[in-house]
N, C-alpha and C positions, 0 to 999 in steps of 0.2 A: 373322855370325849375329845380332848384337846387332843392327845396323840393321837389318833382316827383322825381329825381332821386336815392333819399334815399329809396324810397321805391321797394320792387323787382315786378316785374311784374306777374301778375295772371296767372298761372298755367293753358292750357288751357284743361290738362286730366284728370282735376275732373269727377269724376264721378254722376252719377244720385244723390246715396245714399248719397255720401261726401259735397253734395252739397245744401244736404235737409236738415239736422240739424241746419248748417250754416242758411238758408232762415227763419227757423223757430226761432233759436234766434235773427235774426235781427229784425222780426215780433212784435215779443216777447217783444222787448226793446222797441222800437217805441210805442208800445202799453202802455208800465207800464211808459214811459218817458211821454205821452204826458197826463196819466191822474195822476197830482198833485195836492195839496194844492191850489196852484194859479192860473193855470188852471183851475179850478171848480168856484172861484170866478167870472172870466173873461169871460168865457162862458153864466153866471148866470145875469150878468150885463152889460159886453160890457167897451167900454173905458168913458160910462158915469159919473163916479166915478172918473176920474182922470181930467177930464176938468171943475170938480166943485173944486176938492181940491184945497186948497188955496197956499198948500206946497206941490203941484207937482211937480216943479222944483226943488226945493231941493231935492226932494226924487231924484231923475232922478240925479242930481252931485251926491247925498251918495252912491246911487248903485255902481254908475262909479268907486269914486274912494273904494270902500267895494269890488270891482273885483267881485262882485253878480251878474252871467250872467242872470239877467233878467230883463224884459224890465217895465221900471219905470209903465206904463199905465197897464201892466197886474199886478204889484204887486201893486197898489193902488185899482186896483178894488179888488184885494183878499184881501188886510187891510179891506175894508169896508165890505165886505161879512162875514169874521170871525168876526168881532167888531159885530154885529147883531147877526149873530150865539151863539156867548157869554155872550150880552148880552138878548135876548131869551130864549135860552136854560136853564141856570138855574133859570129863572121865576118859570117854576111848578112846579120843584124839590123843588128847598129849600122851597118855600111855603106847598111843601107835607113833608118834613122833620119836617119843623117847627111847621106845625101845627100838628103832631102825637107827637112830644116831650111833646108841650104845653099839650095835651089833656092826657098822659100817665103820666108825671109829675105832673098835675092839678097843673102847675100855673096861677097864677091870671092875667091877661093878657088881653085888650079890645079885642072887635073883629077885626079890623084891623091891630092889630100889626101885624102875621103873615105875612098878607100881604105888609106892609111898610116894614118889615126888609129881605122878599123877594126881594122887590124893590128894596132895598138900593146893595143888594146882586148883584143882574143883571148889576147895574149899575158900580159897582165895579168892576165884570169881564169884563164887557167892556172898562169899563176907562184903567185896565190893559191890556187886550190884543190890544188896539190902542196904547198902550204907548212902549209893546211890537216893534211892527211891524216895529216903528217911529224912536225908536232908535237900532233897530238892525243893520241897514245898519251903523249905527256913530260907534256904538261898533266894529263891525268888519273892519271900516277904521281905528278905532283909536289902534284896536291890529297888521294887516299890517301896519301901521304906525312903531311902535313900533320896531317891527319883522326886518325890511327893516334898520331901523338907528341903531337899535344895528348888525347888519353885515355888515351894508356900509363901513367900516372899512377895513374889509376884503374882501367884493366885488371889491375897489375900488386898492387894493391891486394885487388882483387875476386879475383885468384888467390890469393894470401896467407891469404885468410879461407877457399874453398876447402880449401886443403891444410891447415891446421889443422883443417879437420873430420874431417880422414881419406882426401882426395878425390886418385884415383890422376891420374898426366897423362891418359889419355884420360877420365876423367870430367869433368878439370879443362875440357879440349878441348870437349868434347859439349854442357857448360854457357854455356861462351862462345859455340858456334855456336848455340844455342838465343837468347841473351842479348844475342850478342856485337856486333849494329846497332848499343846504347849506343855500346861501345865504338870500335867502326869497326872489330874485329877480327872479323865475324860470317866473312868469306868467307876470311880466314885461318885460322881455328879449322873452318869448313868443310872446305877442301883437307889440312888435315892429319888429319882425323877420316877424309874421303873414301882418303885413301891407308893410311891406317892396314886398316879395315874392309873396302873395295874392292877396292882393288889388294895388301893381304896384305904391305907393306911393316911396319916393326917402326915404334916409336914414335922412336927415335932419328934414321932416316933419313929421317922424315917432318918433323920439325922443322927438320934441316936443310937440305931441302929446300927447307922457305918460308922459311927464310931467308936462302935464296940467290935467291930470285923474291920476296921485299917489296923497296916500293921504301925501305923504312925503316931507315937505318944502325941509328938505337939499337933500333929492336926485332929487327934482325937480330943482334946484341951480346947484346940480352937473350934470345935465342932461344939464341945458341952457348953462353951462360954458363948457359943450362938444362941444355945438352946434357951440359955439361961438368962439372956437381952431378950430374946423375943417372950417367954414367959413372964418375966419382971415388966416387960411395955416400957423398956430403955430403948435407948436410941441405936438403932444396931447401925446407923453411915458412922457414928462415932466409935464403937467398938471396934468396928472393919479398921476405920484410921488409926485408932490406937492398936491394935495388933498388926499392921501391916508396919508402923512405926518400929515394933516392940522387934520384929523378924527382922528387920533392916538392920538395928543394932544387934543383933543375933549373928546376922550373916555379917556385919565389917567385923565383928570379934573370931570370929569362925576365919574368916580370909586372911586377919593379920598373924593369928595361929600355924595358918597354913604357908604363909611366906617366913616364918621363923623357921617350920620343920623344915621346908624345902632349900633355907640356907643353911641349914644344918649336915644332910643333903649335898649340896657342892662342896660344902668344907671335907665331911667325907671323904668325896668322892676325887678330889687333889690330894687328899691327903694319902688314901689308900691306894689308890691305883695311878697319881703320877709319882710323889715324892717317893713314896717308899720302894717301888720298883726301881726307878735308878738307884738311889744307893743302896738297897740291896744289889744288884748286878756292880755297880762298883768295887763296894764289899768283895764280895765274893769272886770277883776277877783277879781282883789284888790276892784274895787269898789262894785262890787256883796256882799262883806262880811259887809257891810254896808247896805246893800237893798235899797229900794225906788226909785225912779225914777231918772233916769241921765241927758235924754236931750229928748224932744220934746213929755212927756209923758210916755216914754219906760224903760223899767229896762235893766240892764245889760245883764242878757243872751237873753234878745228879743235884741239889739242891735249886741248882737255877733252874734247871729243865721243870722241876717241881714248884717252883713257883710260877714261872711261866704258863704251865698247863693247868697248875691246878689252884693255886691261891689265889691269880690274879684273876680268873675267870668266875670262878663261887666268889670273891668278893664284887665283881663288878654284878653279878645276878644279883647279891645281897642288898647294895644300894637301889637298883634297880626295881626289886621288891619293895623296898621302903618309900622311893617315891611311888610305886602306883598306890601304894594304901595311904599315900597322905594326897595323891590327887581323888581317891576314889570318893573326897567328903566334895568334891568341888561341884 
């Protein structure tokens, strides 16, 4: 009844005209919503495809906890309908690309390659777009993962002040899904409001609930140790303070981690790509006035040219890799 009363009640003197444009973008949406990507699968196949897959169940958890509202049996018939589609599809093409190269170029080539390096093509877009599919749900629980424990900090903060004002769990809950984007807990604090008010479930089994579908160890932990103050008739403003304490020293050990790898990092990264490029080019100048071959065949400026285009580049992506995966915990 509380959510029904946030909302104001329909207007009963609309009129004809005010009431037809409305009809026709509801029409409209329903329409463009129900024909997608995986919907075309599912219709095409049925849920035959997901009671052969072997890792249906799993797909069926990574959804849950990926917040991907869709239902594991219709996203496994659209994985195998697109895997098909992609591996199909560019069967003729690349065989019609291949073979007008071969024949415009006149290389020397049997008759079949075009078509084996077709194949090989088909089979490769397929392999990716199933590799796609499989771990997308994991990527996007492992970035809400992410999202959720660098703010549980400050969520856990922001409930503390909450229940010190008085503020029961589902008010605490209501505020967070109003709130809760900051946080990255907006569609957490949703699901648990929605089962709470909707589905008529109690507050306790609504929590555990999502804390058995977030993909987040420590806020599934900080979710059972709610459960578990509020069942014992502990003090939960005191639990809140002690865990939002407990995530503060989490987070300055986490940060002081992260400024050790990141000066690890610049040392790197003067070290690879300024010091050693000069005297390499040094080096190897001094040696050029000498000629003849240096190391593995190669003269000196084939060596430099080779370092130039090719070591100093993949090393500078190298560090560059390393700092995004040591900012990506921030």
């Amino acid at each position: 009844m509380r959510l029904l009363e946030k909302f104001p009640k329909p207007s009963l003197k609309l009129g004809k005209k005010s009431a037809e444009p409305s009809l026709k973008r509801a029409k409209k949406s329903r329409k463009g919503s129900s024909i997608n990507i995986h919907a075309l699968g599912y219709r095409l196949l049925g849920d035959f495809p997901a009671r052969i897959f072997p890792l249906s169940k799993k797909t069926r958890e990574s959804l849950l906890k990926a917040n991907i509202r869709i239902n594991h049996v219709v996203y496994v018939s659209s994985m195998l309908f697109w895997v098909v589609v992609a591996s199909v599809l560019p069967l003729p093409i690349s065989f019609f690309i291949i073979s007008t190269l071969v024949s415009l170029l006149r290389l020397q080539f049997p008759g079949w390659f075009p078509l084996f390096l077709s194949f090989i093509i088909s089979l490769v877009s397929g392999g990716v777009t199933f590799v796609l599919f499989l771990y997308y749900p994991i990527y996007k629980a492992s970035a809400l993962k992410r999202l959720i424990e660098k703010n549980l900090v400050y969520s856990a903060n922001y409930m503390t002040i909450l229940s010190s004002a008085g503020a029961t769990t589902e008010d605490t809950f209501n505020s967070l899904r109003r709130v809760g984007q900051v946080f990255g807990l907006r569609d957490s604090a949703s699901s648990i409001v929605k089962h709470v008010e909707l589905l008529g479930e109690d507050t306790i089994a609504a929590l555990d609930g999502e804390s058995r579908r977030t993909p987040s160890k420590e806020y599934a932990d900080f979710l059972q140790g709610y459960i578990a103050t509020i069942q014992s008739g502990g003090n939960v403003q005191n639990y809140l303070m002690t865990m939002a304490k407990k995530f503060m020293d989490s987070r300055r050990r986490l940060l002081n981690k992260m400024i050790g790898q990141l000066g690890l990092a610049g040392e790197l990264f003067v070290a690879a790509l300024v010091a050693l490029p000069i005297i390499m080019v040094t080096m190897l100048s001094i040696m050029g006035f000498f000629g003849g071959e240096v190391m593995g065949g190669l003269s000196a400026p084939q060596l430099m040219a080779m370092m130039v285009y090719v070591l100093i580049p993949f090393t500078a992506v190298g560090v560059l890799v390393f700092i995004d995966a040591v900012m990506a915990s921030w």
